[in-house]
N, C-alpha and C positions, 0 to 999 in steps of 0.2 A: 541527486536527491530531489523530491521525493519518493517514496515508494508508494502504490496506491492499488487500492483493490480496487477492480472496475467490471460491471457486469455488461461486456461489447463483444459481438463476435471477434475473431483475434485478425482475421483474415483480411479485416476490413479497417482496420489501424491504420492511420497517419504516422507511423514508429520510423527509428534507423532501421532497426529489426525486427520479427515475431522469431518466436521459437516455435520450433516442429518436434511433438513429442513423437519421437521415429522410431524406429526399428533399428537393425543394424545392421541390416541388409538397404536401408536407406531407399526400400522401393514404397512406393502406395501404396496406402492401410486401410483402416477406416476411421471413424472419430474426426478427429482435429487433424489425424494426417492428411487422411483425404481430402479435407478440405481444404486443407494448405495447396496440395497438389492439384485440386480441381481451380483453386481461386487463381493460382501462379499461371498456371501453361503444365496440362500433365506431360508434353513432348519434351517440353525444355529443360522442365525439373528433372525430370526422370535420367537425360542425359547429363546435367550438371552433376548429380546423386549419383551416378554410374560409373564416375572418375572418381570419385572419393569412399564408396563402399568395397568393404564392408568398416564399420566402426565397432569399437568397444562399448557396454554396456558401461555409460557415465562418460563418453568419449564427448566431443562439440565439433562440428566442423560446419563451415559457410558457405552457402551458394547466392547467387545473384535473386532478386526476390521476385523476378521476371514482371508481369502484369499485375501483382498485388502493389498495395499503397506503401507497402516499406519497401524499402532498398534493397534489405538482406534477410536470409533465414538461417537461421542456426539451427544444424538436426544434433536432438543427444537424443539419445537411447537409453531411457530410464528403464528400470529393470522389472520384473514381471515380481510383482509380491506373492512370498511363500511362507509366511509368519515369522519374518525377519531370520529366517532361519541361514541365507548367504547374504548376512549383510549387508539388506538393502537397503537401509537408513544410509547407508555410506556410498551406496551406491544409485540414489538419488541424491545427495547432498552434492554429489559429484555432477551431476546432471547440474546443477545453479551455479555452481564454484565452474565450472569451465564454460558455462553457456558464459556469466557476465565477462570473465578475464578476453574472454575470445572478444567478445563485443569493447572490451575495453582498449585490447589492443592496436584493435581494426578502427579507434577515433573515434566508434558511435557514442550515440549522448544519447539515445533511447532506445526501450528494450520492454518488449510484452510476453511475458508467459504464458501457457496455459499450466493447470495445473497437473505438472507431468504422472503420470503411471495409474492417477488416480481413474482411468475408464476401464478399458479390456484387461490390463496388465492386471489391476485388483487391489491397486494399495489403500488402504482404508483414507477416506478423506479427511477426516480431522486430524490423521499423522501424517498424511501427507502436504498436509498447508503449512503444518507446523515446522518441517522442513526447509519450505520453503521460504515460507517466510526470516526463519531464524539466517539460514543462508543468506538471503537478501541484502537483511537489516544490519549482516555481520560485514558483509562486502563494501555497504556504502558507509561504513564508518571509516573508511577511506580511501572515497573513490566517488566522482561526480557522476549520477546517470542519473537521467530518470527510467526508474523500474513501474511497471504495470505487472500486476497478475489478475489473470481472466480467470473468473470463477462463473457457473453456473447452477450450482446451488449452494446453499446457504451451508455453510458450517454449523453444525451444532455441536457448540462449547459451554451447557448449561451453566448458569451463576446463581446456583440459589440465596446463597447469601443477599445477593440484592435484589433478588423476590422477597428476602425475610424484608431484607429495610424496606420495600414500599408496605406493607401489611404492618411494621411496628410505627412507621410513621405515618400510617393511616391515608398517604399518597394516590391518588388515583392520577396520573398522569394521563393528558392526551397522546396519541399518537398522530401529531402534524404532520409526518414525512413519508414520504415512499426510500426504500433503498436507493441507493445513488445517485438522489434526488435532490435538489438544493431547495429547503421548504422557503419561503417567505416567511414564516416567523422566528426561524433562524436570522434572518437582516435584518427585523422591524427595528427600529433604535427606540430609546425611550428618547425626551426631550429633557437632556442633560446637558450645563453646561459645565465642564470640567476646567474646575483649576488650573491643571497643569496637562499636556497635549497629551495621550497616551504615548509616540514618537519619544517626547524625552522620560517619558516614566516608565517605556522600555527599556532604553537605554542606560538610564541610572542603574536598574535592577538586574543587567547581564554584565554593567561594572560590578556590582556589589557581588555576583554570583563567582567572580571571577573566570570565567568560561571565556573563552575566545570567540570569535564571531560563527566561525566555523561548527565547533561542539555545539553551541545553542541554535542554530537552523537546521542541524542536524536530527535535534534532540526532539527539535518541532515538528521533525518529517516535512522540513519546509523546503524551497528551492532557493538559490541564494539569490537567483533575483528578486523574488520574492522579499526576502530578506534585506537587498538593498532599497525596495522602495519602501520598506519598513523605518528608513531612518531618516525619511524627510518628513518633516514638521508639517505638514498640509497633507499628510496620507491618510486616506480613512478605510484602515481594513475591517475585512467581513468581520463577522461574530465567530464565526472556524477557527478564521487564523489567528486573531486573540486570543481564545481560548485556549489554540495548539501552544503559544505564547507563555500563557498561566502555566500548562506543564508542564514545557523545557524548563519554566524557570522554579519547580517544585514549588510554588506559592501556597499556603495555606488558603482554606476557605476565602476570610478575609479579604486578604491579601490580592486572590483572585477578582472577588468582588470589585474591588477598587482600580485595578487593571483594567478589567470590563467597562465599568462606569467612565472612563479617561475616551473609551471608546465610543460611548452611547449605550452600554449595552447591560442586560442584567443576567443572572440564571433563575428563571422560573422554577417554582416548585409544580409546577402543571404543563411541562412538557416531558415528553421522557427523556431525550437527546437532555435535555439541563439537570433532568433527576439522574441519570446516569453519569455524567461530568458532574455534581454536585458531590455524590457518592462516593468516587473513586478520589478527588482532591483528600474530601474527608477523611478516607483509610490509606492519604500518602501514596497512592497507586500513580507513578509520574513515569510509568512503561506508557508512552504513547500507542506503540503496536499493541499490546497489551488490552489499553483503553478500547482503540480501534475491536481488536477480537470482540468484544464487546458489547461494544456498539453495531457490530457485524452480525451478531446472534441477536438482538433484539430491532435489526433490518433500519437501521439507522444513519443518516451520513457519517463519513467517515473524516475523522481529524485529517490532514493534510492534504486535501483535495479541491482546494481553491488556495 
C-alpha cells in the first residue's frame, strides 16, 4: 500500500517491476511494448520472451528487466476488446490478479502498470481503469505492495452533481494545482496552536473507530511506514495525508475540521482540491479511490500520494 496514479513514463521507473501489456506471442509491438523492449535490450528481451511464449490471454510471466531501472517485467496479454462480447472484463481482470500474485510471490514490494488493453487492443478507457483499479484496491486489502498505474490521459468520469454544488453554493474556487503536482497551498499551515497534538487525536479516534492499525492505513491509501511515523508526537504531516486521515476515519465535516486544525491546517472554500474534499465528507463519500476518481477528473492531486 499505497496505490497511486501517476502520470511517468513506465520504462523509466525506479519499481521491483513494470508491467508489459504484451501480446501472446510475447514478441515486440508497439505502444508501451515497444518501449518496454526498446528501453530493456530488444536482443536480450526478445530471447528471455522466447523461452516462455507463447502465453494465455490473462496469463503473467517474468523476465529479468535487463537495462531498465526495475529489476523485473511481467508480460500478461490483455485481450483485444470486442463489446465484452468474450468476456473481456474477466479477462482483463485476469491481467491485474496474476500480474500482482506473480510479483507477490517472487518478494517484490513494488509494481507499475500501464493501463492494459486500453491502446491498439481497444478497450474503452474509463472501463478499463475501472478494472483496474477495482483489481488493485481488491488485492491490497491483503497484501503489502506499492501499486503505481501509468495513465496518459485523463479519465473522464463527469460528476455533475458537484458542478450543481459549486453553482448552488455560489463557489467560484481557484484552481492552484497542476495534476500530479504538489501545489504550495496545499502545505501553507495557518498559525494555530492546537490543544492537543494531532498524533494523539489520531490515535484516540482509530481507538474509538475500532479498526486495527492495518484497515485504517489501508483505508487512507497510506503506506505503513508512513503510518508509523504518524504516531510519534513531534510528526508534522502534510495537509494530503491528514486529510487521507479525515477519510479512513469517516469524520464528519466538523470533526474533519478539527483533525485538520491539530494539524495547522483548514479546508478553503476557494480552492477546488478543499471544495471537492469539503463536498464529498459532506455526502459521507469515505471511498478514498472513489474521492481520488474525482479529484482525477477535475486534474487535481491525488489522496495517497505523499
Amino acid at each position: 500500500m499505497p496505490f497511486l496514479i501517476i502520470k511517468e513514463d513506465i520504462t523509466t521507473l525506479d519499481v521491483d517491476v513494470i508491467v508489459n501489456a504484451a501480446n501472446t506471442g510475447l514478441y515486440a509491438g508497439g505502444g508501451v511494448c515497444g518501449a518496454i523492449f526498446k528501453a530493456a535490450g530488444y536482443q536480450q528481451l526478445k530471447e528471455a520472451c522466447d523461452k516462455l511464449s507463447p502465453i494465455s490471454t490473462g496469463e503473467a510471466v517474468i523476465t529479468p528487466g535487463f537495462h531498465l531501472p526495475a529489476k523485473y517485467i511481467i508480460h500478461t496479454a490483455g485481450p483485444i476488446y470486442q463489446g465484452d462480447m468474450n468476456h473481456e472484463d474477466k479477462l482483463l481482470k485476469a491481467c491485474y490478479q496474476n500480474s500482482l500474485q506473480l510479483a507477490y510471490d517472487q518478494g517484490l514490494e513494488s509494481i507499475a502498470f500501464p493501463l492494459i488493453s486500453s491502446g491498439i487492443y481497444g478497450y474503452p478507457k474509463e472501463e478499463a481503469y475501472q478494472i483496474a483499479k477495482n483489481t488493485i484496491v481488491e488485492f491490497l486489502q491483503n497484501h503489502e505492495m506499492m501499486v503505481y498505474l501509468c495513465l496518459f490521459k485523463k479519465i473522464e468520469i463527469p460528476h455533475d452533481d458537484f458542478d450543481r454544488y459549486l453553482k448552488i453554493t455560489q463557489i467560484s474556487p481557484i484552481h492552484p494545482m497542476r495534476i500530479y503536482g504538489a501545489p504550495r497551498a496545499l502545505d501553507a499551515r495557518k498559525e494555530i496552536i492546537p490543544e492537543e497534538s494531532f498524533s494523539t487525536k489520531l490515535l484516540k479516534l482509530i481507538d474509538q473507530s475500532k479498526m486495527s492499525d492495518s484497515q485504517f492505513y489501508h483505508k487512507a491509501n497510506m503506506d505503513r511506514r508512513l503510518f508509523s511515523k504518524l504516531r510519534k508526537e513531534d510528526y508534522q504531516p502534510s495537509k494530503m495525508t491528514a486529510i487521507s486521515c479525515c477519510i479512513a476515519l469517516s469524520l464528519s465535516l466538523e470533526e474533519s475540521e478539527d483533525l485538520l486544525a491539530s494539524a495547522g491546517y483548514s479546508l478553503s472554500k476557494s480552492i477546488l482540491f478543499d471544495c471537492i474534499i469539503r463536498y464529498c465528507i459532506q455526502n459521507q463519500q469515505y471511498d478514498i479511490f472513489a474521492i481520488n476518481d474525482m479529484l482525477l477528473f477535475y486534474d487535481q492531486n491525488l489522496l495517497g500520494q505523499n
